[in-house]
C-alpha positions as CSV (number, residue, x, y, z in Angstrom):
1,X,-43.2,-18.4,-20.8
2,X,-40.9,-15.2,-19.8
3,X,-38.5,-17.9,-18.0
4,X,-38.4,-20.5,-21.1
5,X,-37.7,-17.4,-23.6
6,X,-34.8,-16.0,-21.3
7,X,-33.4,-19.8,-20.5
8,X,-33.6,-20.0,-24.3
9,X,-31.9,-16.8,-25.3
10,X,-29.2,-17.7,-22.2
11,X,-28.4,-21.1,-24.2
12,X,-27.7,-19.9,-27.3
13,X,-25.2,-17.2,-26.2
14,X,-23.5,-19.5,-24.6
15,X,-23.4,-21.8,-27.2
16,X,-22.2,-18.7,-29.9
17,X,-19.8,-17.9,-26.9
18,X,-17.9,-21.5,-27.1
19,X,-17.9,-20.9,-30.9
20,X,-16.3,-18.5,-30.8
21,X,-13.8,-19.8,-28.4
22,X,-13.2,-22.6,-30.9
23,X,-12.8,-20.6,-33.5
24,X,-9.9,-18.7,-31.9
25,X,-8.2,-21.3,-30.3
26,X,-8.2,-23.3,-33.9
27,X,-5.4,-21.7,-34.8
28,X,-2.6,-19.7,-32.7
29,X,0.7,-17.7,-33.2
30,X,3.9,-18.3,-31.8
31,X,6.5,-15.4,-31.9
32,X,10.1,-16.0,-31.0
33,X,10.0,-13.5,-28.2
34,X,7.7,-11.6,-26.1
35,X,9.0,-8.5,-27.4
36,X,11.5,-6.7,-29.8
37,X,14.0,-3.9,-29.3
38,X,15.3,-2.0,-32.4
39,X,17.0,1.2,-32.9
40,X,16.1,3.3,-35.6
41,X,17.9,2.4,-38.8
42,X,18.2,-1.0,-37.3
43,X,16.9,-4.7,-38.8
44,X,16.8,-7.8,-36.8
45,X,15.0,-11.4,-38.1
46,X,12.4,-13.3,-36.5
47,X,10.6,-16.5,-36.7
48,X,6.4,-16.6,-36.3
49,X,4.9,-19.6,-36.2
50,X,1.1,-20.6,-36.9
51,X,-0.1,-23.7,-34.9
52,X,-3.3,-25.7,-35.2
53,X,-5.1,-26.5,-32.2
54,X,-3.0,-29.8,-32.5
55,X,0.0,-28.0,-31.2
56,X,1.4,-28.5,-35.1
57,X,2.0,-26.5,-37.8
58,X,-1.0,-25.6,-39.2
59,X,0.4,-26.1,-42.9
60,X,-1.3,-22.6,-44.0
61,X,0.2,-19.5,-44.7
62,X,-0.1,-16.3,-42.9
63,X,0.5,-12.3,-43.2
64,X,2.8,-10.1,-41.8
65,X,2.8,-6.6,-41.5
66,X,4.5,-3.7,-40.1
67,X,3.4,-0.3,-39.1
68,X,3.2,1.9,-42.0
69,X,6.3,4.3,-42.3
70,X,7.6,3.1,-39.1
71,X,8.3,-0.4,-39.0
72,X,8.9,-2.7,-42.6
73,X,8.8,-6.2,-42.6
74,X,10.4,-8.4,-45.7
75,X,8.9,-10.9,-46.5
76,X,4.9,-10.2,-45.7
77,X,4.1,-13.8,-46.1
78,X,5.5,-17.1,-44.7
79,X,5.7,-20.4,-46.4
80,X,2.9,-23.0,-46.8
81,X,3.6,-24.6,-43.5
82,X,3.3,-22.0,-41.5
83,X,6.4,-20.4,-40.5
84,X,7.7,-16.9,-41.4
85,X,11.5,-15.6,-40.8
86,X,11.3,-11.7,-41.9
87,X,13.1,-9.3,-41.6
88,X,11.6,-6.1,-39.2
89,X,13.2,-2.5,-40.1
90,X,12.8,0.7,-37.5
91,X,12.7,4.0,-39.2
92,X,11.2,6.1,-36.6
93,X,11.0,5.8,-32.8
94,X,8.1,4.9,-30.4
95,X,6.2,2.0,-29.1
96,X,5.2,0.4,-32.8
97,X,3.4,-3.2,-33.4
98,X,4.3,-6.0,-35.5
99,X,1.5,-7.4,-36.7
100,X,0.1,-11.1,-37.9
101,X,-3.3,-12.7,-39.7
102,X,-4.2,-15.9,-41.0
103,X,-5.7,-16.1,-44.5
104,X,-9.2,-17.2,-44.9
105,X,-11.8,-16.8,-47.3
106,X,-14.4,-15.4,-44.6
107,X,-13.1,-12.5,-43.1
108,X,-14.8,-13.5,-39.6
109,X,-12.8,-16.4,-39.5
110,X,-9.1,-14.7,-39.3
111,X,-6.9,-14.7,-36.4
112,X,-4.8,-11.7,-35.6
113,X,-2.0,-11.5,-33.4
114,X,0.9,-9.0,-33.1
115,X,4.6,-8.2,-30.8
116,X,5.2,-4.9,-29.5
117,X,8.5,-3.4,-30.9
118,X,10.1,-1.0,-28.4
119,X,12.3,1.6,-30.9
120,X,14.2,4.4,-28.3
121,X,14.5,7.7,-29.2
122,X,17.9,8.3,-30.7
123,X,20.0,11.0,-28.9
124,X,19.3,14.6,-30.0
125,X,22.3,15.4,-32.2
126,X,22.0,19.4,-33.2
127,X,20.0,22.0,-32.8
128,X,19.1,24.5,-35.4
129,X,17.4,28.0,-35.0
130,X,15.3,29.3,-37.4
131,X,17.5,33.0,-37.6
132,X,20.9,33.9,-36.4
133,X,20.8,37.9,-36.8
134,X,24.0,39.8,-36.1
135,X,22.3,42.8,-35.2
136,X,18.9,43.5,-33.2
137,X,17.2,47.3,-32.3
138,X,16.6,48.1,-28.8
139,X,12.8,47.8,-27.9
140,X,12.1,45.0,-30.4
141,X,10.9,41.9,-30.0
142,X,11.7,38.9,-32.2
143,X,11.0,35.4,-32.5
144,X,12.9,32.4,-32.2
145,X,12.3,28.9,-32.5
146,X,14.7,25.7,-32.4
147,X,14.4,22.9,-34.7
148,X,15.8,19.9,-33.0
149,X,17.5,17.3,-35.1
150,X,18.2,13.9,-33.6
151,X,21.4,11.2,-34.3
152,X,19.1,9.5,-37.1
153,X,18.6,12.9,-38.8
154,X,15.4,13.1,-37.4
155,X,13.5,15.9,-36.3
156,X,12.0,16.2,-33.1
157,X,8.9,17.7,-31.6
158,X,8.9,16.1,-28.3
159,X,11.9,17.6,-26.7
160,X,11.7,20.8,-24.3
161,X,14.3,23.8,-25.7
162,X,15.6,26.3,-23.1
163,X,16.3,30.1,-24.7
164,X,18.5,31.9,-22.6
165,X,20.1,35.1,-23.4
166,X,23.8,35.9,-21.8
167,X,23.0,39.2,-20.2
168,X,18.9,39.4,-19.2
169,X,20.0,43.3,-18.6
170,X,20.3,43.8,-22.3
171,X,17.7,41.1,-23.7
172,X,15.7,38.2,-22.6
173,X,13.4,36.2,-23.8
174,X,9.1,35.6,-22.6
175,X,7.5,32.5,-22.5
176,X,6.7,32.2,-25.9
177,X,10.2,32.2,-27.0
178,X,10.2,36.2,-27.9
179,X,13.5,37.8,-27.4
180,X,12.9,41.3,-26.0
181,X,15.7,44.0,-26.2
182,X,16.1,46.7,-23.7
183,X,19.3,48.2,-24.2
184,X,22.6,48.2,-26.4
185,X,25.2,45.8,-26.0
186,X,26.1,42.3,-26.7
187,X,24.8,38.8,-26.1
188,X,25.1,35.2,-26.4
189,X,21.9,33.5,-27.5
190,X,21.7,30.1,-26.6
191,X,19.5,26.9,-27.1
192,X,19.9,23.8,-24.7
193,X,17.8,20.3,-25.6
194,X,19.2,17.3,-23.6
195,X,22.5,18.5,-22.7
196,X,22.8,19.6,-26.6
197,X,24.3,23.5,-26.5
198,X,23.6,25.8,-30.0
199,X,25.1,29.6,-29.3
200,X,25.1,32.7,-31.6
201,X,26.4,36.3,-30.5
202,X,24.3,39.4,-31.4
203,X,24.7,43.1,-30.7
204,X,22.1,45.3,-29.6
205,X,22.4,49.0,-31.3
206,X,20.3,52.0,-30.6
207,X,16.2,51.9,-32.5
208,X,16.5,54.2,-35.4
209,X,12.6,54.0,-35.7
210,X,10.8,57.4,-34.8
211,X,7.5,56.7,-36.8
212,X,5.7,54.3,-38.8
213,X,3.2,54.3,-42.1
214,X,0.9,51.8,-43.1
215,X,-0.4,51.4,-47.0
216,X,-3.3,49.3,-48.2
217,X,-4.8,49.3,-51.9
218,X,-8.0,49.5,-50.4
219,X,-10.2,50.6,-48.1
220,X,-13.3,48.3,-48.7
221,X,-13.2,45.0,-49.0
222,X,-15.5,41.6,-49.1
223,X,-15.3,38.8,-46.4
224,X,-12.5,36.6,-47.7
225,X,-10.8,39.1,-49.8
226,X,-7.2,38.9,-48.8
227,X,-6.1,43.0,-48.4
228,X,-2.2,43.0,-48.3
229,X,-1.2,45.8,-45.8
230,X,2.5,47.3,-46.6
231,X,4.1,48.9,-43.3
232,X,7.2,51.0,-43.4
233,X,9.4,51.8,-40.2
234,X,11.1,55.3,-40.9
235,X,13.5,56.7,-39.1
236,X,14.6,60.7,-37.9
237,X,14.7,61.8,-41.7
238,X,11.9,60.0,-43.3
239,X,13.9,57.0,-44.3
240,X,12.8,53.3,-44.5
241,X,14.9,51.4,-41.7
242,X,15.0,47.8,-44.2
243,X,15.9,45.6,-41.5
244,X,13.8,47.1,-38.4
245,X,10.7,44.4,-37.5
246,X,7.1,45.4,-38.1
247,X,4.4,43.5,-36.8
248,X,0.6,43.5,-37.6
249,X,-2.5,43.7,-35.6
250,X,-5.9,44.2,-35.8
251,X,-9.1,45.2,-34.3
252,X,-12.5,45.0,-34.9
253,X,-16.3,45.4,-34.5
254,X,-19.0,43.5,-36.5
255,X,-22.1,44.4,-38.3
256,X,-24.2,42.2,-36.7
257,X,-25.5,42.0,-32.9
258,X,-26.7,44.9,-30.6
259,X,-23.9,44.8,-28.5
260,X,-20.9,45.5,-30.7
261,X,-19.8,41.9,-31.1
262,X,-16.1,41.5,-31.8
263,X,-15.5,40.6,-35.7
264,X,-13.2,37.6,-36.3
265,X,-9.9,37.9,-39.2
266,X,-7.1,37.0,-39.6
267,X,-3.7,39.1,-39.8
268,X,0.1,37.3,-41.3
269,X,3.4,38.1,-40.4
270,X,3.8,40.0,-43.9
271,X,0.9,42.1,-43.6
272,X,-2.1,40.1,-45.1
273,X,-5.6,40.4,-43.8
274,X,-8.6,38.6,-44.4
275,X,-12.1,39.3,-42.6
276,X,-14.0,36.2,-41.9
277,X,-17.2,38.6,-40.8
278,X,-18.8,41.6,-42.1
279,X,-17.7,44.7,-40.1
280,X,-15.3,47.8,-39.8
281,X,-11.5,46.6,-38.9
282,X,-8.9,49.0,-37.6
């Protein structure tokens, strides 16, 4: 009886198998080449073509659609017969899909098909950094970043930037991009992206700083009060020094736990704190 049930069960999946088979090979889509090259800002037409299992026009209209702010196609439906010429536009780079469905009233029954359209990465154009200072302190450290802007105005995110400073003696920069002064003098910052060159010249002038004070409204607050810190850099006679950088960190131990558990916060570049957990933050 275990053998008949399992011979049983063996037939029909077969048998839903080659109906399925038949379904998809009722109809099938023909593209006009195996693949498409565009470059972005760049249209080319096509002709797709629905056959019936006949080998004929299957005499039903199909879909077309691109990939959504990537690839456009015009127009997104073919004729009655069968046969589609559109239009395909590239607006951004990458390995996109052009893709194809019959129309049916069951869902289930609709074919899908689709052509892979290649688009290149356009050739990086400019680079732009996000601060050009004239003048830096001497045992600072600022950051720089490099917005890379391609020949089809794009930007980009998946080209490598090299910082390199003129004279390492006077400044150089980390890992992280950081651009740490160590003495006066004068340098030539430059960014280098695909053979693509952005310079800016910057003096180095004697640190001013000899102390600094931090401010707060308060000295109490609730977890996800935002506290805004204000931190001055003065120099030999008590004066603010308006252009010199001041960074914020913190520190911290939490209420709960035995063991002194760190407390978790969160610091910005202009001085605002929030404290995610209850403790005592230095």
């Amino acid at each position: 009886m275990i053998i008949l049930k399992r011979i049983f069960v063996l037939i029909v999946s077969i048998g839903f198998l080659a109906s399925q088979d038949k379904k998809t090979e009722k109809f099938h889509f023909q593209f006009e080449m195996d693949s498409l090259e565009l470059h972005v800002g760049e249209a080319k037409e096509i002709t797709i073509k629905l056959f019936n299992e006949n080998g004929d026009l299957a005499q039903n209209p199909f879909y077309v659609f691109g990939q959504r702010r990537a690839l456009s196609v015009s127009p997104r439906m073919s004729d009655s017969t069968g046969v589609a010429k559109v239009t395909v536009n590239a607006y951004k780079p990458g390995r996109l899909r052009l893709s194809v469905q019959t129309i049916t009233v069951k869902r289930d029954d609709r074919i899908r098909d689709g052509l892979v359209v290649n688009v290149p990465y356009p050739p990086v154009d400019h680079l732009v950094f996000n601060q050009t200072p004239s003048k830096l302190y001497t045992k600072t450290s600022t950051s720089f970043s490099v917005e890379v802007i391609d020949e089809a105005d794009l930007t980009r995110d998946d080209v490598d930037v090299e910082l390199t400073s003129s004279s390492t003696a006077v400044a150089d920069f980390d890992i992280f991009g950081n651009l740490e002064t160590k003495r006066t003098g004068r340098v030539t910052i430059s960014a280098t992206a695909e053979g693509i060159t952005e310079q800016f010249n910057v003096r180095i002038i004697k640190n001013p700083v000899r102390s600094v004070t931090l401010s707060a409204e308060k000295d109490e607050i609730r977890t996800g009060d935002v506290l805004h810190f204000d931190g001055k850099a003065l120099n030999r006679s008590g004066r603010s020094v308006e252009d010199a950088p001041v960074s914020f960190t913190y520190s911290g131990e939490a209420d709960y736990g035995e063991f002194g558990l760190p407390a978790a916060g969160l610091v910005t570049e202009d001085g605002r704190f929030v404290a995610e957990t209850a403790g005592i933050y230095t």
